[in-house]
C-alpha positions as CSV (number, residue, x, y, z in Angstrom):
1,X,0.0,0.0,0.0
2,X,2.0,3.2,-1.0
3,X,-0.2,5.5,0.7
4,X,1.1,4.0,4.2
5,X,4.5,5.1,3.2
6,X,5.2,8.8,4.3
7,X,8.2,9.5,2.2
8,X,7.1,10.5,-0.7
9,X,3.5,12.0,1.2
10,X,5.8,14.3,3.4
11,X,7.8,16.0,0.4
12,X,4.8,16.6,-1.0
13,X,3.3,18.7,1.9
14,X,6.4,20.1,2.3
15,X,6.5,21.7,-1.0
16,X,2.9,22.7,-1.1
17,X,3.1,24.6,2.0
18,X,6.3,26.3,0.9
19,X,5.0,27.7,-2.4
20,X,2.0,28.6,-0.4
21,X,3.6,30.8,1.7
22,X,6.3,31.8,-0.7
23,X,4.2,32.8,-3.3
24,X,0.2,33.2,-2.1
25,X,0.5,34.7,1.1
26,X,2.7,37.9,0.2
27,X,-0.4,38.5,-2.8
28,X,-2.6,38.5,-0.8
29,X,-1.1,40.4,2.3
30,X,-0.4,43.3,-0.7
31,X,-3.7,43.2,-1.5
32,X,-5.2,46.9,-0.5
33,X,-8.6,48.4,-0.6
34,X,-9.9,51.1,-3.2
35,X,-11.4,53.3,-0.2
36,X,-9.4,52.9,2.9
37,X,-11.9,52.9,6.0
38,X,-12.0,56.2,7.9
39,X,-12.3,56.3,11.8
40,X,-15.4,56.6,13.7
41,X,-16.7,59.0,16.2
42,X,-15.3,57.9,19.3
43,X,-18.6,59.4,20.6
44,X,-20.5,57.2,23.0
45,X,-24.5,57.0,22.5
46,X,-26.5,56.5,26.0
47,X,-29.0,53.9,25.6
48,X,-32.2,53.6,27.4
49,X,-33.3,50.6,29.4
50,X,-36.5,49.0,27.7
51,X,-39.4,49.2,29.5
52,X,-42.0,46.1,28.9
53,X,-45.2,46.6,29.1
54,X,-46.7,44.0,31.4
């Protein structure tokens, strides 16, 4: 059964995860965003407790 052997398996995974994060990762880490977000009001909006009606 090859599949039980890890040899060749473990190169395999190897490799893939090294292009991966050679390669992938940096593209998508440069990636940026058209509009960049602006900040929010730091502002803090007082809520009122809800009163049931029964």
């Amino acid at each position: 059964m090859p599949q039980l052997n890890p040899s060749p398996w473990f190169a395999i995974l190897v490799f893939s995860w090294l292009t991966f994060i050679t390669i992938v990762v940096p593209k998508t880490l440069n990636h940026t965003f058209p509009n960049e977000p602006s900040p929010q009001t730091t502002q803090i909006t007082k809520t009122n407790p809800w009163s049931w009606p029964w």
